[in-house]
N, CA, C and O atoms as CSV, one atom per row, in Angstrom:
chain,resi,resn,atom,element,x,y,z
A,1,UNK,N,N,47.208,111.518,133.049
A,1,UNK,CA,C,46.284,110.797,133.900
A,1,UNK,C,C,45.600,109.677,133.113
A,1,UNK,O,O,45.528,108.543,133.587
A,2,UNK,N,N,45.197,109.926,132.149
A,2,UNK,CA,C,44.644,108.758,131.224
A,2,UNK,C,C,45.401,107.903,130.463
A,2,UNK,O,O,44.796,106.934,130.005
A,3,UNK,N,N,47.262,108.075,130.061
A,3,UNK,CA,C,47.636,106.904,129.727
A,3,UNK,C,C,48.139,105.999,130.382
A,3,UNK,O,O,48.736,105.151,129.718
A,4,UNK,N,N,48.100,105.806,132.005
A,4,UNK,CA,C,47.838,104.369,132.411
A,4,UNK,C,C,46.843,103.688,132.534
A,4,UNK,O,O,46.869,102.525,132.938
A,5,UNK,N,N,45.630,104.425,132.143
A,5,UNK,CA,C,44.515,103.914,131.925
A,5,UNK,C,C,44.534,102.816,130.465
A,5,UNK,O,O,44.251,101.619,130.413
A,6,UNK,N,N,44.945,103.682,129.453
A,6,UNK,CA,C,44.803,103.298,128.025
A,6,UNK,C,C,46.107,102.501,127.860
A,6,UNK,O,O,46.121,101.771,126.870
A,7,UNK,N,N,47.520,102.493,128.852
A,7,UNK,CA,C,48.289,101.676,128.549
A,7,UNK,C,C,48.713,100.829,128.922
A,7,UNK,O,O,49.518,100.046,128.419
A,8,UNK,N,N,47.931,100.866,130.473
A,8,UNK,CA,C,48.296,99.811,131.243
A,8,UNK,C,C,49.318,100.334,132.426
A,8,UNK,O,O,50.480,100.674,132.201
A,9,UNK,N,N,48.882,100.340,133.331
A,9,UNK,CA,C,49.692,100.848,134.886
A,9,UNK,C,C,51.358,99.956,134.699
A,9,UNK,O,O,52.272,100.310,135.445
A,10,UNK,N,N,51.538,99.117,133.930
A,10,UNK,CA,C,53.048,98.869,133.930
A,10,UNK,C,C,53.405,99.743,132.740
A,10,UNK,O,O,54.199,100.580,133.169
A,11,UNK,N,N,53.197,99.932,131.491
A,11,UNK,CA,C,53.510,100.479,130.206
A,11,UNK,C,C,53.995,102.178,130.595
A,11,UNK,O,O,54.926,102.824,130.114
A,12,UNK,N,N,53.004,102.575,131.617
A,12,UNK,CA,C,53.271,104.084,132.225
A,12,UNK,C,C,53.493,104.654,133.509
A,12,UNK,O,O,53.133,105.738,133.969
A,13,UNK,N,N,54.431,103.329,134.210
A,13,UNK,CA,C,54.445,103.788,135.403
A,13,UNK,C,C,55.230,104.874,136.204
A,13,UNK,O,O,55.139,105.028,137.422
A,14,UNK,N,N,56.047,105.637,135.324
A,14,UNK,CA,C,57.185,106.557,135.571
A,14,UNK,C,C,55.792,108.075,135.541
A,14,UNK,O,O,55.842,108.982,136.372
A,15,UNK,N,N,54.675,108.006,134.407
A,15,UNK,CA,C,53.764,109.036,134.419
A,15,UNK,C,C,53.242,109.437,135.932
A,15,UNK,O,O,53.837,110.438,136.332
A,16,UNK,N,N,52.651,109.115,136.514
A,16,UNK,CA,C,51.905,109.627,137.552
A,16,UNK,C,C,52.752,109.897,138.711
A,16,UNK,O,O,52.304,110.283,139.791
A,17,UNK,N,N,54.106,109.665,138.440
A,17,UNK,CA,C,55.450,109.897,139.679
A,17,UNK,C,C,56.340,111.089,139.032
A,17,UNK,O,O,57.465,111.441,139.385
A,18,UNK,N,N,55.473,111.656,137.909
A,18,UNK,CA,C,56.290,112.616,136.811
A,18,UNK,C,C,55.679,113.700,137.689
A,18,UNK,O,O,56.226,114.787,137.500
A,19,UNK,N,N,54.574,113.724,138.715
A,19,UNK,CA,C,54.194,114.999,138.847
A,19,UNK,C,C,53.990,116.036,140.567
A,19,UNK,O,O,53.222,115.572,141.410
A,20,UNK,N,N,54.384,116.729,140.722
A,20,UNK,CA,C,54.788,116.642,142.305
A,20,UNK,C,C,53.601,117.321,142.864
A,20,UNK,O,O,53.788,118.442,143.337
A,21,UNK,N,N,52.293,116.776,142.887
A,21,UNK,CA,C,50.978,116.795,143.364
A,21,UNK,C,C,50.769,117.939,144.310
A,21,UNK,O,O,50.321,117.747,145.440
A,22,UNK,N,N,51.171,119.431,143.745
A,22,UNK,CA,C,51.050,120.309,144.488
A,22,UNK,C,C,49.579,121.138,144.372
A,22,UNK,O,O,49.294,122.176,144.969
A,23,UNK,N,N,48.860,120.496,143.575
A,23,UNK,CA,C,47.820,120.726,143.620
A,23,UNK,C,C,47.035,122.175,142.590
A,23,UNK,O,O,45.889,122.609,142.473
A,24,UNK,N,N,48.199,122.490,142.087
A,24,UNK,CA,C,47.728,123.945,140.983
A,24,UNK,C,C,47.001,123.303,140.118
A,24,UNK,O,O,45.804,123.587,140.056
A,25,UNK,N,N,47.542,122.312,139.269
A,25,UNK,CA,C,46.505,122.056,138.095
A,25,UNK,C,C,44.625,121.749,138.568
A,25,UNK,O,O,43.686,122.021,137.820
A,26,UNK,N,N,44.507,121.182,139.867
A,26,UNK,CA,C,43.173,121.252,140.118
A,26,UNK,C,C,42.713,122.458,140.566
A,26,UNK,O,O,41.492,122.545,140.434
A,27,UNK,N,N,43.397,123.728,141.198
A,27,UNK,CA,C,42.543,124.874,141.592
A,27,UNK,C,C,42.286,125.508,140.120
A,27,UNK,O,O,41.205,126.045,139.877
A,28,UNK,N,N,43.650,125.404,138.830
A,28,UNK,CA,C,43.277,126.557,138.011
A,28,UNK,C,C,42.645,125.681,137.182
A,28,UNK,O,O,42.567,126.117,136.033
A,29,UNK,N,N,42.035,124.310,137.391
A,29,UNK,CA,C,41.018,123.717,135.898
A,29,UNK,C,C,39.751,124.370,136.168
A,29,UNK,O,O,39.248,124.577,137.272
A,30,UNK,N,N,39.190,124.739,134.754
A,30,UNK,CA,C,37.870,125.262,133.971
A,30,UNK,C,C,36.505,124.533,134.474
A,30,UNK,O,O,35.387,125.030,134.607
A,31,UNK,N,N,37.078,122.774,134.789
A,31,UNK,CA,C,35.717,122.008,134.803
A,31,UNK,C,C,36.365,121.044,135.972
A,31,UNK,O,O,36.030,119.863,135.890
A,32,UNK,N,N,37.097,121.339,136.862
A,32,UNK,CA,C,37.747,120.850,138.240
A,32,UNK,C,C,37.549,119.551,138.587
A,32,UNK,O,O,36.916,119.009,139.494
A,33,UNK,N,N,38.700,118.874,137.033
A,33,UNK,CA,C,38.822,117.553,137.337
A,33,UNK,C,C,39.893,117.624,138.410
A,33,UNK,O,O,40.699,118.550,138.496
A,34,UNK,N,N,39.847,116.700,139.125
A,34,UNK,CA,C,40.392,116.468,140.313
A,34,UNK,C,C,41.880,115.684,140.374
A,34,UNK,O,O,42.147,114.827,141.217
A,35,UNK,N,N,42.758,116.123,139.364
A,35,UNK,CA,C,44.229,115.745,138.635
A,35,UNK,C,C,45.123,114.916,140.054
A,35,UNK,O,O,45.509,113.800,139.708
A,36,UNK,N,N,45.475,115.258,141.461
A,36,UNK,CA,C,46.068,115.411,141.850
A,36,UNK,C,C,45.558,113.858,142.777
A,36,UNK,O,O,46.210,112.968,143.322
A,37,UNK,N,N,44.068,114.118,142.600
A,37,UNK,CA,C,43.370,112.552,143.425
A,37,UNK,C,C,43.893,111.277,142.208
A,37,UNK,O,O,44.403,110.177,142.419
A,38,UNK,N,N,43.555,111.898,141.011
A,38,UNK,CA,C,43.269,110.305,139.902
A,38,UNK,C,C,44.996,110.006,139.970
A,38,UNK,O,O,45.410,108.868,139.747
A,39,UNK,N,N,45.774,110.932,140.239
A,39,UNK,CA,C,47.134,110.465,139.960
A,39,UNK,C,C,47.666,109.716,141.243
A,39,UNK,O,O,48.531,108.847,141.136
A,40,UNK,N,N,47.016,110.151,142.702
A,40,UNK,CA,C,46.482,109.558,144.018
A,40,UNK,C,C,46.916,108.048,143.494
A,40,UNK,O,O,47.899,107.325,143.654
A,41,UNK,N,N,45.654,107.960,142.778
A,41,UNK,CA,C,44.831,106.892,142.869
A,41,UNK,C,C,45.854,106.072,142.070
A,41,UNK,O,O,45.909,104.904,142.456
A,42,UNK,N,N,46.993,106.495,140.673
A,42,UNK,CA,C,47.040,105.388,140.102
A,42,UNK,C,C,48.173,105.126,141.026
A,42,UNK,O,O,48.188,103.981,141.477
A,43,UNK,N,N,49.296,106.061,141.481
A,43,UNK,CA,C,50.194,105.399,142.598
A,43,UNK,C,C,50.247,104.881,143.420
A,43,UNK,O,O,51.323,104.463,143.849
A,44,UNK,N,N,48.425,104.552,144.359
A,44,UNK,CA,C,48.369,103.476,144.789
A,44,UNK,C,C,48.430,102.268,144.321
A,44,UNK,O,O,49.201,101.456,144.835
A,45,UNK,N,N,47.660,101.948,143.305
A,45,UNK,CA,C,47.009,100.984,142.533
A,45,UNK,C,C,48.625,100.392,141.965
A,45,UNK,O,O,48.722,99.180,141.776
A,46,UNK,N,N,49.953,101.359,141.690
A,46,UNK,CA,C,50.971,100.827,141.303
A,46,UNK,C,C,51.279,100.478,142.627
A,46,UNK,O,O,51.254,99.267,142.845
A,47,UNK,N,N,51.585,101.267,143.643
A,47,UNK,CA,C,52.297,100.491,144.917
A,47,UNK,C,C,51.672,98.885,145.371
A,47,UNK,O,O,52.428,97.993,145.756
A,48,UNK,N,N,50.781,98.782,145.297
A,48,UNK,CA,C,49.560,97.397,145.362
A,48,UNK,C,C,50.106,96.530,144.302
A,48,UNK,O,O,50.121,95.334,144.595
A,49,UNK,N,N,50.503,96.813,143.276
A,49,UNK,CA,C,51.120,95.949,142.219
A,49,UNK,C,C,52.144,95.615,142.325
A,49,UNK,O,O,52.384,94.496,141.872
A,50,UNK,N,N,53.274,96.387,142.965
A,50,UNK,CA,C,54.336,96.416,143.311
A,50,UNK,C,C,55.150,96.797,142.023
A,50,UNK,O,O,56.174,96.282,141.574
A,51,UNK,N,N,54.344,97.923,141.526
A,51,UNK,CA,C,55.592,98.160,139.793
A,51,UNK,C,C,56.546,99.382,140.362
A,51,UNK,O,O,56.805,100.345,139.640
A,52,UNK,N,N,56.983,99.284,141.535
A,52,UNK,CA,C,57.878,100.759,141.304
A,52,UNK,C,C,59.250,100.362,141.842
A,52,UNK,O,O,60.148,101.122,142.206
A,53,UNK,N,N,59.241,98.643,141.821
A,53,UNK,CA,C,60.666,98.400,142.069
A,53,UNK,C,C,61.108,98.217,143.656
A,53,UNK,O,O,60.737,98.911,144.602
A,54,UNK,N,N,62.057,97.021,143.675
A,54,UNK,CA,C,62.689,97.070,144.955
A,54,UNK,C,C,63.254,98.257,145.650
A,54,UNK,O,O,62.941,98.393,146.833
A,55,UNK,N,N,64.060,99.164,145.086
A,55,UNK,CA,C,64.668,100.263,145.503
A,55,UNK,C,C,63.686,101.138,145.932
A,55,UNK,O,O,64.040,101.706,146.964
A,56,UNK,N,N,62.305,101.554,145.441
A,56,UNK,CA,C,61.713,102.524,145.486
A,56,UNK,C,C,61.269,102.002,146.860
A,56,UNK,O,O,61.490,102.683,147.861
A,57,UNK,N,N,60.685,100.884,146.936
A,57,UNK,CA,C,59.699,100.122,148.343
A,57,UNK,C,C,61.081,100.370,149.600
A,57,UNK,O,O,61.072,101.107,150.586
A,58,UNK,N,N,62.022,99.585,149.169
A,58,UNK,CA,C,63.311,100.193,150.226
A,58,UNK,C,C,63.154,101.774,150.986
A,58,UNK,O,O,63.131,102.294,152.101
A,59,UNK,N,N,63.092,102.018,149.927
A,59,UNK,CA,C,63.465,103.575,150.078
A,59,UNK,C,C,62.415,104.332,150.712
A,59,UNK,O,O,62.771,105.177,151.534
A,60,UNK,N,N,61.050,104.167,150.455
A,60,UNK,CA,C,59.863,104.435,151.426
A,60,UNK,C,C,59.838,104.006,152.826
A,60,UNK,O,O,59.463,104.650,153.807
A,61,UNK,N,N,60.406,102.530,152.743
A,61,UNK,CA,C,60.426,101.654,154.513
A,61,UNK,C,C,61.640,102.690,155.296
A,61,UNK,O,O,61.364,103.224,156.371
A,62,UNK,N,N,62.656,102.847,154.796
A,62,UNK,CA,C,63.593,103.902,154.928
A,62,UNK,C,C,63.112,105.000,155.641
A,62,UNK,O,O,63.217,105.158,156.857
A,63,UNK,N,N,62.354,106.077,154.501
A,63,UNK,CA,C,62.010,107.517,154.991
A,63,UNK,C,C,60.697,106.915,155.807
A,63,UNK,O,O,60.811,107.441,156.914
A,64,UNK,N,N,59.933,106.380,155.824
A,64,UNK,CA,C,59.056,106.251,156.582
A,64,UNK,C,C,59.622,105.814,158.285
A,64,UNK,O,O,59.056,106.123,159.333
A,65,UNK,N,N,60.677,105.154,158.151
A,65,UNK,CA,C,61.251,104.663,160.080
A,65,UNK,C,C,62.199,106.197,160.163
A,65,UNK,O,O,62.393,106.690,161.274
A,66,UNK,N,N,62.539,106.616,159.395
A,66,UNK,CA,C,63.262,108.150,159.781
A,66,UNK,C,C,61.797,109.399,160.284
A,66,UNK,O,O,61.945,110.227,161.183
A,67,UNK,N,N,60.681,109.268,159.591
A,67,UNK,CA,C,60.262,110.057,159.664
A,67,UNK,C,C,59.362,110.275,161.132
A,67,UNK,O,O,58.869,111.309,161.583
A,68,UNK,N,N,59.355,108.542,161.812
A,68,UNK,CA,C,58.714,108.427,162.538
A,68,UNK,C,C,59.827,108.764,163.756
A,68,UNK,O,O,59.624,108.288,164.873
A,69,UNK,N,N,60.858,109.494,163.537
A,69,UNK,CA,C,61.812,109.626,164.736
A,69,UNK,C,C,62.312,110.872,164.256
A,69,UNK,O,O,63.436,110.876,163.754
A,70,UNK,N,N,61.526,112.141,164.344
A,70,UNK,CA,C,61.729,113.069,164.145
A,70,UNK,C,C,63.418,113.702,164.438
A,70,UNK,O,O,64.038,114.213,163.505
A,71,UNK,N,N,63.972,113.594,165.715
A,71,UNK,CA,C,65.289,113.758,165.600
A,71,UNK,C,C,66.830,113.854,165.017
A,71,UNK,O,O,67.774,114.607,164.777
A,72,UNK,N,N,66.255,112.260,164.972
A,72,UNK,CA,C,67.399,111.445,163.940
A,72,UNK,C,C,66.967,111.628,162.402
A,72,UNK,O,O,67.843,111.646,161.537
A,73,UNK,N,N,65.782,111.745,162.114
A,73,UNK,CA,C,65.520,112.821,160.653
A,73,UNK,C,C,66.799,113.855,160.270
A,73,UNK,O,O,67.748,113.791,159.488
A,74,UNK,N,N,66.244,114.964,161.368
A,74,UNK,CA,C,66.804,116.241,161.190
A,74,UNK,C,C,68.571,115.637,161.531
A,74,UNK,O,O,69.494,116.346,161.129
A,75,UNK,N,N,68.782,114.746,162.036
A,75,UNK,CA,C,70.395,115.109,162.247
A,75,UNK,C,C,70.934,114.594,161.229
A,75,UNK,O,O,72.053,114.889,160.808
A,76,UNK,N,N,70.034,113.623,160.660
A,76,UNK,CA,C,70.722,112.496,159.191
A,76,UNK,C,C,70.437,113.819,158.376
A,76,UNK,O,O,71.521,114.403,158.388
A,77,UNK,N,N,69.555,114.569,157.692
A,77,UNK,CA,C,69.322,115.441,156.865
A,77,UNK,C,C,69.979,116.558,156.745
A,77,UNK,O,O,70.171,116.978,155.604
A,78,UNK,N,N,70.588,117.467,158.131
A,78,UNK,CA,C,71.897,118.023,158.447
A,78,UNK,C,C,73.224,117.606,158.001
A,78,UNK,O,O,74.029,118.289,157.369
A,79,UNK,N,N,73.364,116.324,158.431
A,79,UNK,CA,C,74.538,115.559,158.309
A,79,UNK,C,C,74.790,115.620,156.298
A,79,UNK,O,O,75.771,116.089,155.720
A,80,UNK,N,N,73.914,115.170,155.842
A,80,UNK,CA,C,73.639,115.144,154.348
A,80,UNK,C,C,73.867,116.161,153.608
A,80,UNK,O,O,74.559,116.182,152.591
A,81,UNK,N,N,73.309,117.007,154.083
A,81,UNK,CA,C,73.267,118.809,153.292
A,81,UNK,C,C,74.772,119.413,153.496
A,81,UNK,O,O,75.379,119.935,152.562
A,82,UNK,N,N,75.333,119.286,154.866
A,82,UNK,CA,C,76.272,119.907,155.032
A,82,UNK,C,C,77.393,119.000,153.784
A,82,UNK,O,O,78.095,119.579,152.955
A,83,UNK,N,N,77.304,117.661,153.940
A,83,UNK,CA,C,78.743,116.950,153.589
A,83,UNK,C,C,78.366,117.152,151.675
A,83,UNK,O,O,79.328,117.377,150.940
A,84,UNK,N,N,76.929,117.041,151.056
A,84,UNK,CA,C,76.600,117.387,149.943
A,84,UNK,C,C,76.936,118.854,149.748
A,84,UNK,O,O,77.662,119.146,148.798
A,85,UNK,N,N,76.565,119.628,150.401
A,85,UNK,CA,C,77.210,121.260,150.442
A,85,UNK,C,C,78.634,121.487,149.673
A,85,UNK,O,O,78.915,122.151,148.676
A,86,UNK,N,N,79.461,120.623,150.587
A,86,UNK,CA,C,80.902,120.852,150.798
A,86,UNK,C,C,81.598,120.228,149.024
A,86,UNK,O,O,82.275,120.722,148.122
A,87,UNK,N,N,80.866,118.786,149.323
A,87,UNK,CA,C,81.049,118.354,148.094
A,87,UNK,C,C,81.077,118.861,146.720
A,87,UNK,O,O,81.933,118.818,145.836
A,88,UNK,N,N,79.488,119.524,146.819
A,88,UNK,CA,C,79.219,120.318,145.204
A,88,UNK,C,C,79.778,121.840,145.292
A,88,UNK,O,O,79.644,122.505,144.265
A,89,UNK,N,N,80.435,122.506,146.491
A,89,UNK,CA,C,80.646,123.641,146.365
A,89,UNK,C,C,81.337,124.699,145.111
A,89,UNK,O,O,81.079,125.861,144.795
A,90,UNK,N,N,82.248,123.767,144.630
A,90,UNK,CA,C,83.154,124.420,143.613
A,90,UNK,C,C,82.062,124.316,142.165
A,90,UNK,O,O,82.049,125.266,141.382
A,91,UNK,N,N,81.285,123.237,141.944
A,91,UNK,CA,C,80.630,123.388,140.570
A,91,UNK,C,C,79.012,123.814,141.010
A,91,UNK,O,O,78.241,124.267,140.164
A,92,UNK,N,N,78.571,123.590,142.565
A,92,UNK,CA,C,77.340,124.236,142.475
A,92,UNK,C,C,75.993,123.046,142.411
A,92,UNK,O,O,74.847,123.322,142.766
A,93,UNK,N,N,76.513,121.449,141.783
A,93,UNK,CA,C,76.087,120.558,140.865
A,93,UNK,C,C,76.562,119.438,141.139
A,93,UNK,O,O,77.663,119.252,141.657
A,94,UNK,N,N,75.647,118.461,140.761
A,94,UNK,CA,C,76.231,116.843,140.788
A,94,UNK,C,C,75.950,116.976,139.453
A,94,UNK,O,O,75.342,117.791,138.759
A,95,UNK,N,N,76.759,115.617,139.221
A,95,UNK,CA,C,76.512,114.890,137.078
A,95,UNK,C,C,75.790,113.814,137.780
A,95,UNK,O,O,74.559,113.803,137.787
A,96,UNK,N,N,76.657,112.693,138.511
A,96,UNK,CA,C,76.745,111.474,139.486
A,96,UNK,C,C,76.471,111.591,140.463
A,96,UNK,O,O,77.264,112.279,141.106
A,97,UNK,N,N,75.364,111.103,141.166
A,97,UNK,CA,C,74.998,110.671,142.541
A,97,UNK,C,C,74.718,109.108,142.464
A,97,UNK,O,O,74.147,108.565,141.518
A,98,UNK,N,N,75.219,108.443,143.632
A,98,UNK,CA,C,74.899,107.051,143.751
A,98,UNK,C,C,73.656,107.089,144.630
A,98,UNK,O,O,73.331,107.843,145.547
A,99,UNK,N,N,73.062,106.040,144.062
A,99,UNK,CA,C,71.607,105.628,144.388
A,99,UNK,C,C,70.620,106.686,143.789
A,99,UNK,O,O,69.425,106.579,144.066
A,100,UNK,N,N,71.138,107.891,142.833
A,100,UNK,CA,C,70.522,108.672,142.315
A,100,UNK,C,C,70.615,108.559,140.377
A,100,UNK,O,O,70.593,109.470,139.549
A,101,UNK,N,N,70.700,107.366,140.227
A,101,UNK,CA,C,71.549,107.736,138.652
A,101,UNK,C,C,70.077,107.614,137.854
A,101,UNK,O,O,70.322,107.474,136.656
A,102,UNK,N,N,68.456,107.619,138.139
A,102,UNK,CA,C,67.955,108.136,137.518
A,102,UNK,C,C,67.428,109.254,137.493
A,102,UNK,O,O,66.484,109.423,136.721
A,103,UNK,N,N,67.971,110.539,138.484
A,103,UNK,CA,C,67.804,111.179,138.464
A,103,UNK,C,C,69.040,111.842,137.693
A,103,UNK,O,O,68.617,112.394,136.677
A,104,UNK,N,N,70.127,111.944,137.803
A,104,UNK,CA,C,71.300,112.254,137.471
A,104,UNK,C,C,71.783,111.876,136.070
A,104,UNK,O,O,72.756,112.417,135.545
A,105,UNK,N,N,70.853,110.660,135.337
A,105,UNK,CA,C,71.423,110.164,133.712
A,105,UNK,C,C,70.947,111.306,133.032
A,105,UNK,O,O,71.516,111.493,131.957
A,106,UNK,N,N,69.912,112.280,133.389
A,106,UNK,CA,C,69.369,113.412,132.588
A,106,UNK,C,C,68.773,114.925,132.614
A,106,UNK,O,O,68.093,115.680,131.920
A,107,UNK,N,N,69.660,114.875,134.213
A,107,UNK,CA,C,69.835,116.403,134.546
A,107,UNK,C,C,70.740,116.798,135.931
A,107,UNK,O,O,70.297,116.256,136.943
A,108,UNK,N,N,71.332,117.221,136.034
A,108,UNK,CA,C,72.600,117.074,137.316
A,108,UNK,C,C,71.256,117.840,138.324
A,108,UNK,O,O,70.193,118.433,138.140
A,109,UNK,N,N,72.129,117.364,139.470
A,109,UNK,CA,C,71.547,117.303,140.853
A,109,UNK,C,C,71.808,118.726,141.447
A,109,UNK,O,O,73.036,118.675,141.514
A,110,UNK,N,N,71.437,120.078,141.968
A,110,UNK,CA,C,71.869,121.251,142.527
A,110,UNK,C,C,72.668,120.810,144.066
A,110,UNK,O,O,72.209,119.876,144.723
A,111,UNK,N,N,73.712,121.469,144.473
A,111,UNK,CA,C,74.371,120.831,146.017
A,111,UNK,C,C,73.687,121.749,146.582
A,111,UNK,O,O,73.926,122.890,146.185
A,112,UNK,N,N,73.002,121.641,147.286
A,112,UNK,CA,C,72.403,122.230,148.918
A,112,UNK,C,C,73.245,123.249,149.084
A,112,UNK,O,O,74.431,123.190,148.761
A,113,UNK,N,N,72.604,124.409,149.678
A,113,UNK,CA,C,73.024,125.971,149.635
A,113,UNK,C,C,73.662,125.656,151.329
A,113,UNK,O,O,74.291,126.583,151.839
A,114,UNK,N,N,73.527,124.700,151.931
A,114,UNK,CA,C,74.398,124.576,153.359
A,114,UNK,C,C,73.623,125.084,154.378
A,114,UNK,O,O,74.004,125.847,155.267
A,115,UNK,N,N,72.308,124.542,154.181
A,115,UNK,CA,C,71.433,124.253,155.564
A,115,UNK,C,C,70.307,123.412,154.803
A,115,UNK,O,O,70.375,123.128,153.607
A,116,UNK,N,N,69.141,123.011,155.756
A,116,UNK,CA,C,68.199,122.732,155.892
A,116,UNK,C,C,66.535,123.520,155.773
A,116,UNK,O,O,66.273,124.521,156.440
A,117,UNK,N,N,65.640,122.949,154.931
A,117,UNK,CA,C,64.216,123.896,154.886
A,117,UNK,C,C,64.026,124.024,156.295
A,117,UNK,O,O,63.500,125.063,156.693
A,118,UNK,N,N,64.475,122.862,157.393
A,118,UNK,CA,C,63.969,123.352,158.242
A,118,UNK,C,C,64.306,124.185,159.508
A,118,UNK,O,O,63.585,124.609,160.410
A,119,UNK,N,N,65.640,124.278,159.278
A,119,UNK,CA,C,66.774,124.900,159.706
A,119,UNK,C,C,66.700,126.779,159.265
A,119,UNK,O,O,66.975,127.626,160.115
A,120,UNK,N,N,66.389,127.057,158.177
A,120,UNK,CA,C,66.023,127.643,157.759
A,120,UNK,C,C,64.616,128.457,158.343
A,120,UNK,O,O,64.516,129.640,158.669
A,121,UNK,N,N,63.784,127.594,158.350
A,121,UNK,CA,C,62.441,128.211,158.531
A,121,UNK,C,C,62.425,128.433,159.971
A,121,UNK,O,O,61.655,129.356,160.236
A,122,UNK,N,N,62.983,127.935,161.002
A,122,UNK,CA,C,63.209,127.978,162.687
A,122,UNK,C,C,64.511,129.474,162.608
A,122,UNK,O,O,64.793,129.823,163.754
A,123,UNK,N,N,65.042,130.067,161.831
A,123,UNK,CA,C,65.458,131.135,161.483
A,123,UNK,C,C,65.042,131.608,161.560
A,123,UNK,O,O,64.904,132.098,162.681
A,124,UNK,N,N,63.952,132.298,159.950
A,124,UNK,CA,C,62.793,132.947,159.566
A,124,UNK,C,C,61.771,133.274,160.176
A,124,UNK,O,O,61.125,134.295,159.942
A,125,UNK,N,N,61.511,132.428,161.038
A,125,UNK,CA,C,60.200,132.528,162.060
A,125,UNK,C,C,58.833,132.310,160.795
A,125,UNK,O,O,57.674,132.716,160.700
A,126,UNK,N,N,59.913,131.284,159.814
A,126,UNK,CA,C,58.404,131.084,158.856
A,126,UNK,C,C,58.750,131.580,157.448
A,126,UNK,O,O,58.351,131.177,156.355
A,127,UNK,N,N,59.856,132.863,157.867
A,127,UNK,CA,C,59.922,133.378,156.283
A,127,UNK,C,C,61.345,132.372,155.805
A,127,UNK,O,O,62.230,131.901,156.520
A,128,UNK,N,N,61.159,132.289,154.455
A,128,UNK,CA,C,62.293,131.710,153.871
A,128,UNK,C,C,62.558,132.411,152.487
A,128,UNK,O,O,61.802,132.320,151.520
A,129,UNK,N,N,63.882,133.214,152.530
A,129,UNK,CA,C,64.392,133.790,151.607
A,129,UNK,C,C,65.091,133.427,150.523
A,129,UNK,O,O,65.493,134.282,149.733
């Protein structure tokens, strides 16, 4: 949280997108700094700058017009899981994904177990095993 402060919001902009703001580190802190807002705060302050790249801004305008059409979400996200399913079945794993190679230059990708969280949870009635 403090070295884009001390290094400059371009020098550390991969830090505050390093962390998936689920919120544990602020319930279990001692003196309840508020980790999950200041990191909030610097990914705005980068989106406003525009340091996270053409692809990333793409890619938000993207999930954001999918998300606002709940349907076509779930059938593109179906469509995805199943054909990723099929794909990684024999190793389990990607090395290579396109449009994914910074995720993929330094740890392979898991293939989808062949459904959906939410597919899943309309199963469960909530539980997910």
């Amino acid at each position: 949280v403090l070295t884009p402060w001390i290094l400059g919001e371009e020098k550390a902009r991969d830090l505050p997108n390093a962390c998936t703001l689920n919120g544990r580190c602020a319930s279990v802190c001692p003196v309840k700094i508020p980790l999950p807002d200041l990191l909030r705060r610097h990914r705005i302050r980068q989106h406003r700058q525009r340091l996270e790249g053409r692809s990333a801004r793409w890619g938000l305008k993207l999930w954001a017009f999918l998300a606002q059409r709940p349907a076509l979400y779930q059938g593109l996200t179906g469509l995805e899981v199943k054909v990723l399913s099929l794909l990684g079945r024999r190793k389990g794993r990607f090395r290579h994904v396109p449009l994914a190679s910074g995720w993929t230059q330094s740890r392979d990708l898991p293939a989808p177990q062949g459904e959906t969280f939410q597919s899943a949870w309309r199963k469960g009635r909530g539980r997910v095993s």
